[in-house]
N, C-alpha and C positions, 0 to 999 in steps of 0.2 A: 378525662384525659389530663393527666400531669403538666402537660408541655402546649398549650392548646398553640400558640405562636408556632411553635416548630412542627405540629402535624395538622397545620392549615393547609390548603392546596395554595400555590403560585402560578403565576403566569411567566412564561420568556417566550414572546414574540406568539405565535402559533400556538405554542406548546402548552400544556396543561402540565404541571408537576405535584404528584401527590401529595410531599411534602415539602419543606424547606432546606433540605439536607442534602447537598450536594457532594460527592469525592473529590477534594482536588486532583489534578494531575500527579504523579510524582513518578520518576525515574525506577525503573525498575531491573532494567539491564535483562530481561527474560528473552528479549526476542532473537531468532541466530541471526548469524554472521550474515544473512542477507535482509536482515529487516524483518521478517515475515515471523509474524504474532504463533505464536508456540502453543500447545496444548495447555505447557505449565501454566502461562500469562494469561492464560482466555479461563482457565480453572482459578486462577487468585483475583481476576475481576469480576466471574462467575459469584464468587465465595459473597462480595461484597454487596453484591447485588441481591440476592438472598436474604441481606440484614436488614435491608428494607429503606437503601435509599431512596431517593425518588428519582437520581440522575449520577450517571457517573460521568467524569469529563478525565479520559485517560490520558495516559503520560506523554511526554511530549513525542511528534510523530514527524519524520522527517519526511519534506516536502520533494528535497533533491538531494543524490547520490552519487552525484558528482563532484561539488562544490560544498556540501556540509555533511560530514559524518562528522559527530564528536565524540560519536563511542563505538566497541565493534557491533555492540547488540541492542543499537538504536533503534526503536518500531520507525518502522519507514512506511510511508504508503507514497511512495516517489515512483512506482511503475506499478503499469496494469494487473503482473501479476500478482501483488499485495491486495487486491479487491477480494478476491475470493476466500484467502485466508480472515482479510478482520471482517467478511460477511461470518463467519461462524464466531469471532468473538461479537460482533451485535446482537445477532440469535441466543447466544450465552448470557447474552444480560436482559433481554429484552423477557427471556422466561420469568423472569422475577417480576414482573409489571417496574421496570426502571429503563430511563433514559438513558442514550449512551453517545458522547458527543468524544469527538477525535481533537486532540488540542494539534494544531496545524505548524512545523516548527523549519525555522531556517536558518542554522546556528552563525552563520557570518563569520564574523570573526574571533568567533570561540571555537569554529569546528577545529580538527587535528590534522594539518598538510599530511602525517606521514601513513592516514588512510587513505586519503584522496590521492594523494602524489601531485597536489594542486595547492597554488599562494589561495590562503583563503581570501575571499571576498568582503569587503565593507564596505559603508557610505565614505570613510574616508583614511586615508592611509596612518589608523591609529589602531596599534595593539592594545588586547584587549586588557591585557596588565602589563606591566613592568616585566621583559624577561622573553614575553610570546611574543610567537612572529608576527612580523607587519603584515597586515592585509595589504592586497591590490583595491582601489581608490575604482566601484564597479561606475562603468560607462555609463550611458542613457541605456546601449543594447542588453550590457547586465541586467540593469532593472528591469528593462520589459520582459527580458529572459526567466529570471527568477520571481516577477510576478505571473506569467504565464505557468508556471511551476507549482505554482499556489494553486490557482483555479482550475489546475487539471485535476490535483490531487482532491478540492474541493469536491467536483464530477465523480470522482472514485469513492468516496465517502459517502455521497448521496446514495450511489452503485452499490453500495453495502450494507446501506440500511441506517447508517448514521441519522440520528435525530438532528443535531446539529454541529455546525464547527467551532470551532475554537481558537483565534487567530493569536498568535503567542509573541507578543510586546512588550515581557517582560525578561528581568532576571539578566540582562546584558546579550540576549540573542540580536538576527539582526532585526529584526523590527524595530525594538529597542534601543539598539543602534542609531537608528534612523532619527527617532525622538531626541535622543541626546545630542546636549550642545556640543557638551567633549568628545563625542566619538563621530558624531557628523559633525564637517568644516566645511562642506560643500556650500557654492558660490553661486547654485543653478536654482532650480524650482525644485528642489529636494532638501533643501539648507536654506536658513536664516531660518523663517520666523516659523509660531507653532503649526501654522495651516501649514507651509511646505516642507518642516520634519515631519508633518503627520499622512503628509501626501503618497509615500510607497505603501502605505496602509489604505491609506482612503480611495485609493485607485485600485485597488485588490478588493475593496469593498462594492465599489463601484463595478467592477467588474462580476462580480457572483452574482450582482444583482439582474444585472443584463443579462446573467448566461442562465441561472439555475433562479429567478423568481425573491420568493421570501423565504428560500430556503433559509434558518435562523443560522445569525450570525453573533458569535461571542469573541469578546476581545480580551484577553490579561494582559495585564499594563503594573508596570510598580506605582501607587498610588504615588511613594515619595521612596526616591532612593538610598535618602540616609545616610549618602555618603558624601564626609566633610571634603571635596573636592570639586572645585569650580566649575561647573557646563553638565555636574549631575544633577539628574531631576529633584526638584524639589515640588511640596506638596503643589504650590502655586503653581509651576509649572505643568506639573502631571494634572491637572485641572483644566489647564488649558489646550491639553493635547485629547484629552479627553472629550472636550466640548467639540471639538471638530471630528472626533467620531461618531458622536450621537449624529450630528448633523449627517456626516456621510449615510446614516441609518442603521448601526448593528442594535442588536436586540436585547442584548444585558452587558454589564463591565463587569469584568471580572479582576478586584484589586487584592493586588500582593504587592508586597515592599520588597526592598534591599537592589542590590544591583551585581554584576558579577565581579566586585572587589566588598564588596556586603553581603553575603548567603546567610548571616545573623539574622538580617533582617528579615528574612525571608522564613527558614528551618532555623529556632534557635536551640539553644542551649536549656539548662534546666535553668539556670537561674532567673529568665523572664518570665513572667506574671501573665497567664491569663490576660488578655484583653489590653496590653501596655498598649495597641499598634490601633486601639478600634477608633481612635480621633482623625485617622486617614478615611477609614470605611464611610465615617461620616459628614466627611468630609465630599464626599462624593455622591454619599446617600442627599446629601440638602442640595448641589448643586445641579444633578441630572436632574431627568426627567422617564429613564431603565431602569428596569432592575439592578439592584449592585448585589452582587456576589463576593465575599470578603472571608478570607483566615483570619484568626484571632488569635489563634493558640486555646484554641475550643478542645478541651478534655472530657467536658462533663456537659450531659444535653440542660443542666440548670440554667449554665451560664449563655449557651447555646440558646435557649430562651431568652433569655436578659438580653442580650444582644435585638433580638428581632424584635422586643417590647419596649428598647431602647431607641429603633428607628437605625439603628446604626448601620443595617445592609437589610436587603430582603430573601438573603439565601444565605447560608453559613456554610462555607468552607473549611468541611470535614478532612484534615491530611492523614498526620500519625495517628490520626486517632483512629483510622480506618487500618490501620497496620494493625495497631496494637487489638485491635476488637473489630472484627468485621460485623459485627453484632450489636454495633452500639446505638441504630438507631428503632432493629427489633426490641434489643432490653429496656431502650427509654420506653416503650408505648405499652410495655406490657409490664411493667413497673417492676424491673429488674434492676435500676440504675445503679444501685449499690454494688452489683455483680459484673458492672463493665472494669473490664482491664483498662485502664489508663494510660496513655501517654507518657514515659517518665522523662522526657527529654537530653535523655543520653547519647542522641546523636549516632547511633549504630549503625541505623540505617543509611545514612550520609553515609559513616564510614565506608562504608561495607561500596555504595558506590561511585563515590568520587575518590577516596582515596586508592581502597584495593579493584576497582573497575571489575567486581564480584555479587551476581545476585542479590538482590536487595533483602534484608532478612530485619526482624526484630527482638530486645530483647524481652519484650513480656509476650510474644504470641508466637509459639515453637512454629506453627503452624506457617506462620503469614509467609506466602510464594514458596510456600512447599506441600500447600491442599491437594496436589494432584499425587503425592507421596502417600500422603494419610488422610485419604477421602473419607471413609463411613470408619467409624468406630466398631470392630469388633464384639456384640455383646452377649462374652460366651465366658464371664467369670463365674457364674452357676452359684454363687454365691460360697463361690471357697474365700479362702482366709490368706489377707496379707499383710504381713507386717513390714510399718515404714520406721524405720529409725532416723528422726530426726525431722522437725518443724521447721525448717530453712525452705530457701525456696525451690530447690529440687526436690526436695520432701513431699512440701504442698505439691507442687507439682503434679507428681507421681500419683498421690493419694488420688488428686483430683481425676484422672486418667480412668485411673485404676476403679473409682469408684461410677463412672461412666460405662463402665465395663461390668459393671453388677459383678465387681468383686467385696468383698465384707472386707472393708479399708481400718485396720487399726493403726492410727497415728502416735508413735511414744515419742514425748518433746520435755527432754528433763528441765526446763526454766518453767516457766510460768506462764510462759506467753508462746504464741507465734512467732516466725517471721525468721527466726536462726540471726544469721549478720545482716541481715535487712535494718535491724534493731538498733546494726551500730552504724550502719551505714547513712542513716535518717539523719543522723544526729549533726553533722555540718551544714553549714548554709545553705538555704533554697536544696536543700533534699526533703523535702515535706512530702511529696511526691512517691516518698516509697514507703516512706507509711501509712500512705492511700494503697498504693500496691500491696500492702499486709494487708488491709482490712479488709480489701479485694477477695486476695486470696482465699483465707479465712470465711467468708461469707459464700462463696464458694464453695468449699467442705461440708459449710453447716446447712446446705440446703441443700448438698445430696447422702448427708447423712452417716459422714464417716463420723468414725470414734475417736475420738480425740481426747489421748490420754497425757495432760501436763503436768509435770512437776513429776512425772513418774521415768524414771530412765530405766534405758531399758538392758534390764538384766537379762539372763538367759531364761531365767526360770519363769519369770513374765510373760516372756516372747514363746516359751513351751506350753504354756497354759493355751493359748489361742489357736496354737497347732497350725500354724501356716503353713499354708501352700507355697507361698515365696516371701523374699524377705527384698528390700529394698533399702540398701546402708546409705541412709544420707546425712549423716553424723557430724559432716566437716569437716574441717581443717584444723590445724594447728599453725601460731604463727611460726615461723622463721626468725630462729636465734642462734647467729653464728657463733661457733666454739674459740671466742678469741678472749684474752686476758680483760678482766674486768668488768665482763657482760653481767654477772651475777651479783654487781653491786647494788644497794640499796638506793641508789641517784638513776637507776637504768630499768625504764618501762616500755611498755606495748604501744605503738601506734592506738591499737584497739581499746587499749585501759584508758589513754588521755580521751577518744572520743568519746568513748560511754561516759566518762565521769567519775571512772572509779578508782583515780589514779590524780593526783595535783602535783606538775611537776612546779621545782621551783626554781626563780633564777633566771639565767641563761640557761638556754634548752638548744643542743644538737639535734636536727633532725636525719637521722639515715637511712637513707631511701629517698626516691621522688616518685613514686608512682602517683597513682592519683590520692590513694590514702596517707599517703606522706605528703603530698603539697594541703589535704584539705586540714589534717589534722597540723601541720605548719601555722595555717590561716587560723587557724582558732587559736590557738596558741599566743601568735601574734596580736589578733583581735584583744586580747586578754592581758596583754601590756607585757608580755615576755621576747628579752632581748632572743631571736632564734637563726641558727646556722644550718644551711641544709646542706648536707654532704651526699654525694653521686657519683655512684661510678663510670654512669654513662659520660659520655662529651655533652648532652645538656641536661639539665631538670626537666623531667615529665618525662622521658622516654617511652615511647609507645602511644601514646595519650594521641586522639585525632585531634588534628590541631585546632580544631572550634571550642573543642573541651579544655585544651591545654591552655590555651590561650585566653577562656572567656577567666578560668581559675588564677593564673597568674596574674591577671592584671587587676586582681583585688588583694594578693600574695603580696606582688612586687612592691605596692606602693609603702608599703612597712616596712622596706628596704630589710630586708633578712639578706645575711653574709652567705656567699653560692660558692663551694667549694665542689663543681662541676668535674668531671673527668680525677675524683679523687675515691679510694676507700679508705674503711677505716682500720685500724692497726691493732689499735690496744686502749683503753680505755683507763684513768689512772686515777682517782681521785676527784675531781672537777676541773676534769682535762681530757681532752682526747688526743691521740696522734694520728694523722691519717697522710696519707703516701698519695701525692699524683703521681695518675698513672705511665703519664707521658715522661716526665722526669727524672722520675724518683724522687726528689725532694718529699722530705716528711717537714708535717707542718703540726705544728701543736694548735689546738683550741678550746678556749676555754668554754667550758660547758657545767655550769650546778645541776642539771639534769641532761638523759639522754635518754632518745625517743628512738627505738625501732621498728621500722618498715620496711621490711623485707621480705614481704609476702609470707604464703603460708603453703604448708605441704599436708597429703593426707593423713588421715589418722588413721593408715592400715590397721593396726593392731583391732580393733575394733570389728571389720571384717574377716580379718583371718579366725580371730576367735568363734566367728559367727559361722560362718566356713566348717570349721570345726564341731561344734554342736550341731550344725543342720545338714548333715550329708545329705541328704534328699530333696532340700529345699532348694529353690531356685533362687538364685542371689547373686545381685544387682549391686553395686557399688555406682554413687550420682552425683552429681557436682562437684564440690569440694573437695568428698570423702574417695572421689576418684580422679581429681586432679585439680590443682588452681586453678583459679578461674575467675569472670564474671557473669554476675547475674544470668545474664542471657545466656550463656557454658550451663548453668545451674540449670533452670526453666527448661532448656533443651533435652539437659539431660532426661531431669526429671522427665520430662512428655513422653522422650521415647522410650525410656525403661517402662512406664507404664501402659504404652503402645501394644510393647511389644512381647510383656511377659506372657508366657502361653497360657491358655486359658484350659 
């Protein structure tokens, strides 16, 4: 065994766990509009269970339906009729010999008055940011109210099959509320010191014990909140709030960071490292006397080991990694590791649901919370012939589909290499990451055996010789180079030429565009000692960017102080000068620029399919990714799956 630390058995409280590999919680928005756990959501924690963790611990589950809704399609188990629906999602997991624990949630003063039609509830009359409304300041009868809310829903869960609970004290809900200095002010035995912040928890502990035995009890808690604002928890503090829950008696901690003006800390960005966060874990790991259950920003089951050989937790808290690969703890034991999709930490999935309040989705697994779409792979390619144009990542994609499908997968990729703009995309800061997701890919291909033909492009006479059955154009994009005076000067390049390396602007460099390949190719630039201008048409830089992404990139940008000519385009191009026109104005503003960088995104390279169109009247064809609209990665990947899905066989 590869990993012997991570496929040793555990103990939490009662329970026996096969391995050390836990799911964390995470938000998925699957359930409807009254709460009640969906086919789709009992099929994507089915999927996960399958991969061979030893315990899933689902997303957060509302307690009450009254007083906290934060989303419309929050899993609830807040009434009797929700028992019977998540009794068939525990039966869904429990076929796979894995645990399945319900994280128990009661958002306080983060839920949304304008689903409840109700002032939301707190320990004390403080919003939860800057902006949201003020909670009501709840009575003594509140708390008993909404701790008897807890231990019903408790009762229902046990009713359902539930292994254990999951008491939810982090991330700025109210539990957490509770713990904090800054958002509890209270004056009574629920406010000042750690024991009576820790008291609406330890009374709800107290309480399941009275009613339901050693039913096991889990707590997440933010070890340290991270956030530079006086009365948030700090490591020291969450220490101490901690120690008087062991004493109440629950049966393992379960530590995540950040808080809900900190979600970095908690889900971050690409740029954090592996394990930056494991000095909390162990922080907790040396002080108890439970099991500690900890994320790290675990990708890879190596480090996943290292950690538990470390001492640093005694269960590792699997999140995106379980999005991105439901399989990542079957491929670690069967010595597959090289073939787990990774994590790239693009934040998608956030996006997808805190910003659009839209099913939770990922960009390296087409699949993830749409398994009940594309359950069994059809394997009825008979071994006919299909030709992929283009090595990118709806290409791989496709191939890989395709080649699941016992179709004879011919890949033609005129470079040299894998990967298409994955290649160029790698090349700025803390994207190392996607050059794990090529070798991924790739390694995937090569061991189911497609044909993988580089450096050969694919002409027609090529693609006639193999006689395919269908054709799959994932060829690409072209950038975006608008027809305006100047462009075709010898001072004026590609966003994509400065990243690759194949291009050295010099000087003072304009950048136009802010997308995300415009601010990263910006930063490098900068990095590199060149005075740089960004110019934007939108009213700010980044447009579109989820603002974790936009946010975590600018604030390594900014500090280079680069000139932001926001709410501006460009005009005309003149020498080592631009002119460019705000929008709002009119005013034209000249700047000086010895180079100029375009980012403008990129459009298909129809010609390429119509030609193909053309030669193959019988052939079935597919246009993917790029080659059929802008896009990102995750647009590409999708693409690819389902064209490969769903070419007839």
């Amino acid at each position: 065994m590869n990993y012997p630390k991570l496929f040793s058995e555990g103990r939490i409280g009662p329970l026996v766990l096969k391995n050390r590999g836990i799911m964390m919680p995470m938000a998925t928005d699957l359930a409807d509009k009254d709460g009640l756990v969906t086919k789709r959501q009992i099929k994507y924690y089915q999927e996960r269970a399958k991969g061979g963790l030893a315990m899933i611990i689902n997303e957060y589950t509302g307690v009450d339906d009254v007083d906290s809704i934060p989303s419309i399609h929050n899993l609830r188990i807040a009434r009797d009729y929700h028992t019977a629906a998540m009794e068939g999602l525990v039966d869904a997991v429990h076929m796979y010999d894995c645990k399945i624990v319900a994280q128990l949630h009661h958002g306080g003063a983060t839920s949304n008055p304008s689903f409840t039609g109700r002032q939301n509830l707190a320990p004390s009359a403080v919003p939860i940011a800057d902006g949201r409304p003020v909670p009501r300041e709840m009575t003594l009868e509140d708390i008993k109210r909404v701790q008897d809310k807890f231990l019903a829903a408790v009762g229902r869960c046990k009713k359902a099959g539930y292994d254990a609970v999951e008491l939810h004290g982090a991330h700025g809900y109210l539990i957490a509320q509770f713990f904090s200095k800054y958002y509890n002010r209270r004056q009574d035995q629920y406010g000042g010191s750690a024991e009576n912040r820790a008291r609406f928890l330890t009374e709800i502990i107290a309480g399941i014990r009275e009613r339901y035995g050693n039913y096991p009890v889990i707590v997440r808690m933010c070890g340290d909140e991270m956030t530079p604002v006086e009365g948030f928890l700090t490591l020291e503090e969450g220490l101490e709030i901690a120690k008087e829950l062991e004493k109440a008696g629950i049966d393992a901690i379960n530590i995540s960071n950040g808080s809900a003006r900190n979600g970095d800390a908690n889900c971050e960005p690409f740029s954090y490292k592996s394990g930056w966060k494991k000095h909390v874990a162990r922080a907790y790991k040396e002080a108890l006397n439970i099991p500690v259950i900890a994320t790290n920003t675990i990708k890879d089951p190596a480090f996943a080991e290292t950690l538990l050989a470390e001492g640093v937790c005694d269960f590792v808290g699997l999140g995106r990694s379980q999005l991105a690969d439901p399989d990542f703890m079957l491929k670690a034991a069967t010595g597959k590791s090289e073939e787990i999709r990774q994590c790239i930490g693009c934040l998608y999935c956030r996006e997808r649901v805190l910003r659009d309040a839209m099913p939770i989705r990922c960009t390296v697994n087409a699949r993830a919370a749409r398994e009940i779409e594309f359950e069994q792979l059809a394997r009825d390619g008979k071994g006919q012939t299909v030709a992929v144009i283009g090595g990118g990542p709806a290409g791989m994609e496709a191939a890989r589909i395709l080649a699941l499908r016992d179709f004879e997968v011919h890949l033609f990729e005129q470079s040299d290499r894998l990967g298409g703009t994955l290649n160029i995309a790698d090349k700025p800061a803390f994207k190392d990451k996607l050059t794990r997701l090529t070798r991924t890919m790739t390694a995937q291909l090569d061991s189911l055996g497609v044909t993988i033909r580089l450096g050969q492009p694919a002409n027609i006479e090529a693609i006639k010789a193999i006689k395919p059955r269908a054709i799959i154009v994932a060829c690409g994009a072209e950038p975006v180079v608008p027809k305006l005076p100047g462009v075709d000067g010898e001072n004026v390049y590609l966003a994509e030429e400065v990243v690759a390396g194949t291009v050295q602007p010099k000087g003072k460099v304009a950048v136009v565009g802010t997308g995300l390949t415009g601010l990263e190719t910006a930063e490098m630039l900068c990095s590199a000692g060149h005075e740089v201008a960004l110019v934007e048409m939108a009213p700010e830089i980044g447009p579109g960017i989820f603002p974790a992404i936009r946010n975590d990139e600018l604030g390594r940008l900014l500090v280079h102080k680069p000139a932001v000519y926001a709410g501006h385009k460009l005009l005309f191009i003149d020498g080592n000068n631009i002119t460019v026109e705000n929008m709002s104005s009119g005013e034209k503003i000249q700047i000086e620029a010895d180079s100029v960088v375009l980012a403008l995104g990129v459009r298909p390279r129809k010609k390429i399919f119509d030609e193909l169109k053309e030669a193959f009247p019988e052939a079935e064809i597919r246009a993917v990714g790029d080659a059929r609209r802008g896009g990102r990665i995750g647009d590409a990947i999708r693409d690819g799956f389902e064209a490969g899905y769903t070419i007839r066989g």
